[in-house]
N, C-alpha and C positions, 0 to 999 in steps of 0.2 A: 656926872658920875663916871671918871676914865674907866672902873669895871665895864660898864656896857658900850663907851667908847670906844673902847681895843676891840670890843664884838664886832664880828660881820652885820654888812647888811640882808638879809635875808627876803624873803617871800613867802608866806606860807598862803598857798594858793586853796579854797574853799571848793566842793563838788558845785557845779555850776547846772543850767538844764536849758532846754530851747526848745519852741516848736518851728513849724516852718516859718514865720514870721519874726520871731525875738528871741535873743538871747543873751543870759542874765548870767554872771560870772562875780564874786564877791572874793576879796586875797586882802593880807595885812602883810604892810611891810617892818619888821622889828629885827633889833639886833639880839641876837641869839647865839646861841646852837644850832649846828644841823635838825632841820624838819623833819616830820615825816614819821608813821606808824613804826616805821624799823627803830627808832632808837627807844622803845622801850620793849628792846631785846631781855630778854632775860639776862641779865648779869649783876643779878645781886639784888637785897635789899635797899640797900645806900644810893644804888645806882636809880633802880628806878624811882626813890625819894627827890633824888635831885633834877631826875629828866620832868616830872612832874612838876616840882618849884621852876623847874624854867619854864613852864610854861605862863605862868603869873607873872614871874619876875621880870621879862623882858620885856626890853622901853621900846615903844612904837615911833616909828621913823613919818614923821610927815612932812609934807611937800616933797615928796619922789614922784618924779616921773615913770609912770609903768605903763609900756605899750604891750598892750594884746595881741598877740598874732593869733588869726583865723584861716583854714582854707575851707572853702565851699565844699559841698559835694562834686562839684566839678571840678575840684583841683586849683580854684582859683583862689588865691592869698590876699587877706582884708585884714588890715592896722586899724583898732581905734586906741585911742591916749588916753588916762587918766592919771589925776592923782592923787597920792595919799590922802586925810585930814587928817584931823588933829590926831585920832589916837591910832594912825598908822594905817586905817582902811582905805581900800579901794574899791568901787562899784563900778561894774560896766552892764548897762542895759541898752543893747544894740540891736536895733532895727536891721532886720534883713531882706533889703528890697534889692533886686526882685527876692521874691522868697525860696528859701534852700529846701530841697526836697527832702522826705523821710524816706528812711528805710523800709520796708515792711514791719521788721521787728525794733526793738528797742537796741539803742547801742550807744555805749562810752564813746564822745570822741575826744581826740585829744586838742589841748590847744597848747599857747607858750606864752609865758609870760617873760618879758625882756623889763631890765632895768641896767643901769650905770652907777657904778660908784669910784673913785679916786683909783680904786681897784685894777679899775677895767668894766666891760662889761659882763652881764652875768645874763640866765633865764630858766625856768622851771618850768616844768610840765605839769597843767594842769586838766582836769576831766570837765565834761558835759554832757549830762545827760540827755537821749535824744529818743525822746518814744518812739516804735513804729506807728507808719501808717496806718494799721491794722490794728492798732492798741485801740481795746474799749475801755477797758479797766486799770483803773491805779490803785495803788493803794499810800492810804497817810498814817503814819504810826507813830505815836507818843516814842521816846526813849526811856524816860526818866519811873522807873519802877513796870515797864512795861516789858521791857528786853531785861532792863540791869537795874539793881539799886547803886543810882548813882552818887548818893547821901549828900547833893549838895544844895537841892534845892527847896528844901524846909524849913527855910528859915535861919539865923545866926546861931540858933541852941544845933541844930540838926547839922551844921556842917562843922559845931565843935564835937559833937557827938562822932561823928564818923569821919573825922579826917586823917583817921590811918588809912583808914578805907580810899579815900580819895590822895594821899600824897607816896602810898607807900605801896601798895597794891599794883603791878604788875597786869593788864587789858586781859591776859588769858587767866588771871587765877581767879576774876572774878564773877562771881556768881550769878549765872542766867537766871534770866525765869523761867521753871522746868515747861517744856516742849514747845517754847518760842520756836527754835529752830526748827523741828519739823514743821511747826504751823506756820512759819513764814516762808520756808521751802515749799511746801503746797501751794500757798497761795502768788508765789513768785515764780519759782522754776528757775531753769538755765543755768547761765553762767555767770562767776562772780567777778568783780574787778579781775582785770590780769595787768603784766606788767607794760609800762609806758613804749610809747614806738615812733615819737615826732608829732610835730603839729600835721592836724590832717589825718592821722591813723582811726582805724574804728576797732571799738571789741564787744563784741557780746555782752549786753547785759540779761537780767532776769525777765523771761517773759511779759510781765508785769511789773513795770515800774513802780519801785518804791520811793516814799520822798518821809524825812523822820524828821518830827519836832520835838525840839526838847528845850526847857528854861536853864537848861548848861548855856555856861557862858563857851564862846569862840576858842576861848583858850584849851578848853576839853577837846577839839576838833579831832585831834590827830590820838588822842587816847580812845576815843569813840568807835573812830573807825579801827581802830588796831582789834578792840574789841571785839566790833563786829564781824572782821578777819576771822577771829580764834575763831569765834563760835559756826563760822561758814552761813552767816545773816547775810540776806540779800542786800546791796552796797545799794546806797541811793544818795540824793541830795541833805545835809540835814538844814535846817533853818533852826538857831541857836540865836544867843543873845550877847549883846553890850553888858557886860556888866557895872554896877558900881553900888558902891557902901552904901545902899540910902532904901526906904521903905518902896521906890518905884520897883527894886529888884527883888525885896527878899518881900511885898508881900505878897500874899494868897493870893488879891486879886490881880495883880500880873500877871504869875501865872495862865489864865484860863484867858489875860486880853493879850496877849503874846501868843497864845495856838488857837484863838481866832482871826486874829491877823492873817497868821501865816496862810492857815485855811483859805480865807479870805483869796489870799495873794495868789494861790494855787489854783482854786479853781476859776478864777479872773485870768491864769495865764497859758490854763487848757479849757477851754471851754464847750470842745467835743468833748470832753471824756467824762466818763462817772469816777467815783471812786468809794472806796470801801475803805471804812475809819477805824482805827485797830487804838483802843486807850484802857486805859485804869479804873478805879474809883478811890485813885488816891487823892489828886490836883487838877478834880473838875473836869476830870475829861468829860463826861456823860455832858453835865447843861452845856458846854463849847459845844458838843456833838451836835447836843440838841438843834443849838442856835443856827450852826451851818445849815441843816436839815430844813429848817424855819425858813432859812433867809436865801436857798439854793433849792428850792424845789426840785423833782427829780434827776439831782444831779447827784446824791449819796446811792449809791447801789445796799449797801448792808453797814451794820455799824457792829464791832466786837469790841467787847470791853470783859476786862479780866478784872473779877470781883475778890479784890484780899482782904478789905477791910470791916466788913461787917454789914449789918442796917444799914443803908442807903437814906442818906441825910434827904432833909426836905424839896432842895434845889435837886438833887438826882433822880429821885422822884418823880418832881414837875418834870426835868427830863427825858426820864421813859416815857411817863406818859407823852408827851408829844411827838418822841419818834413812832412808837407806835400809832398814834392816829394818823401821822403824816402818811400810812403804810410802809416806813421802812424798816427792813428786816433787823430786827436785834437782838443779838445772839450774847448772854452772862453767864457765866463760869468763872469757876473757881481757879481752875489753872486749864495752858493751852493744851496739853493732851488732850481735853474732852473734845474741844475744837477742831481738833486734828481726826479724833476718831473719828466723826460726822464727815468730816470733807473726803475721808480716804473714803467710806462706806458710799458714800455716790459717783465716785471712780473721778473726781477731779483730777484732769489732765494739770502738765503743764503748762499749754494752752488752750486751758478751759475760757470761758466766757463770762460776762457778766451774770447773763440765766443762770450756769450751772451755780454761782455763790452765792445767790439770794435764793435758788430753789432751796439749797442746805441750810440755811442759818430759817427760811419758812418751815422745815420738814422738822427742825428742833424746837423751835419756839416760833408757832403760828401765831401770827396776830386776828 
């Protein structure tokens, strides 16, 4: 295809995270357009139609060789290699021996990704999130009708239904769910991404590390977080998906076995921390919750889930009931202002504790 021929080779480099032992970094190499939250600038209808179709339409580059540059906390610089497969991805899971110390608080670091083309060479700056050592608490939160209606993961009717919404729509003109952003401001604090500074740089993140799953495909990555920009959402890892044309993506039960993976994978790769599960009762989040809950014994702090849809099917159900036997806290509403009221009413810092957020969600709905 010489249209994607004549395109550059690119990198779009993925939110990456580490503790002191591993660090796990995911990037796709495709020919394209320029990356990145900024090119769905405001300018125009047309415009941001077509920054959108490029995100689909561009062909994935595999067999590239892409080295990782790393510097330690101590200023020390570590390359590992990898490369592409077939539809363009790159994974790096690196072992960090000896092990790289944390910070106290949470923070962005920066890393680099280097590549080579006919060109020349080339490299982008990519992030990792890095808990502090003082982090008790995380939190994991759905995307997908939890922050945004993202209308694409319903099914083949749902995303012919709303693909104005997903092709033509503009990350700031779309529609939050009323008081996310105070409720994830509460529960996060601090500061948000800022801008890049070298491999090796550190910045501020949210007191509490956030990490988002969503059944959006990879290609959404950079529409996502532009999103989460507008709305000033706490910036975190997201864990997204491969997609393709076939009943493994668009059905239901995907869904719910793609954000228990993730889960899964998350708390296997902090295993000090608790965390606090923020989802829907649109696509299963409650029985996922559940399961986690089941299968991690004291390792959920509180579970929140925003109730838009009505009766709570049989499976969600069975769901409550188990988190509440298990004894963890589970706080339903209807939208997050109610959520937000409770947490301001017991002076939640934004370096509150895990006590202070499961004191709140018991003082709402005691089990």
């Amino acid at each position: 295809m010489p249209l994607f021929e004549r395109a550059p080779v690119r990198i779009q480099p993925f939110f990456g995270y580490r503790s002191e032992t591993r660090l796990t970094l995911s990037a796709r190499a495709l020919r394209s357009g320029k990356p990145g939250p900024h090119t769905f600038a405001n300018r125009g209808r047309m415009q941001a139609m077509r920054t959108m179709l490029a995100q689909f339409a561009s062909r994935e580059v595999p067999g590239l060789d892409v080295r990782l540059e790393l510097k330690s906390p101590l200023g020390i610089a570590v390359d590992h290699h990898g490369v592409t497969d077939d539809e363009g991805y790159v994974h790096f899971d690196v072992a960090l021996d000896p092990p790289w110390p944390l910070a106290r608080d949470p923070e962005w670091e920066v890393v680099c990704l280097h590549w080579l083309t006919p060109e020349g060479p080339h490299c982008i700056e990519g992030y990792v999130l890095a808990p502090g050592k003082a982090t008790h608490l995380a939190v994991i939160s759905d995307i997908d009708d939890t922050i945004v209606e993202t209308g694409i993961t319903g099914g083949f009717g749902a995303v012919r239904r709303n693909w104005r919404r997903v092709l033509a729509e503009l990350p700031d003109e779309r529609i939050a769910v009323p008081g996310a952003d105070v409720f994830y401001g509460a529960l996060g604090g601090g500061a948000v991404l800022a801008e890049p500074g070298g491999a090796g740089a550190h910045y501020a993140a949210t007191h509490r590390p956030f990490f988002y799953i969503s059944s959006s495909p990879w290609n959404l990555f950079s529409y996502l977080v532009a999103f989460q920009q507008s709305r000033k959402l706490p910036l975190g890892p997201l864990l997204l998906r491969d997609w393709g044309l076939n009943r493994a993506t668009f059905g239901s039960e995907s869904h719910g076995a793609h954000k228990r993976a993730a889960l899964d994978r998350l708390l296997a790769f902090y295993p000090d921390l608790r965390f606090a599960l923020i989802g829907d009762d649109t696509q299963g989040d409650l029985p996922a919750f559940a399961e986690t809950v089941q299968a991690h014994p004291g390792r959920i702090a509180a579970v929140f889930i925003r109730t838009a849809t009505g009766p709570f099917s049989p499976e969600e159900i069975a769901g409550q009931s188990l988190i509440e036997a298990a004894g963890v806290p589970l706080w339903l509403g209807d939208d997050f202002a109610t959520g937000s009221d409770f947490l301001r009413t017991i002076g939640i810092s934004t370096a509150g504790e895990t006590a202070q957020i499961v004191k709140t969600v018991q003082k709402d709905h005691p089990t």
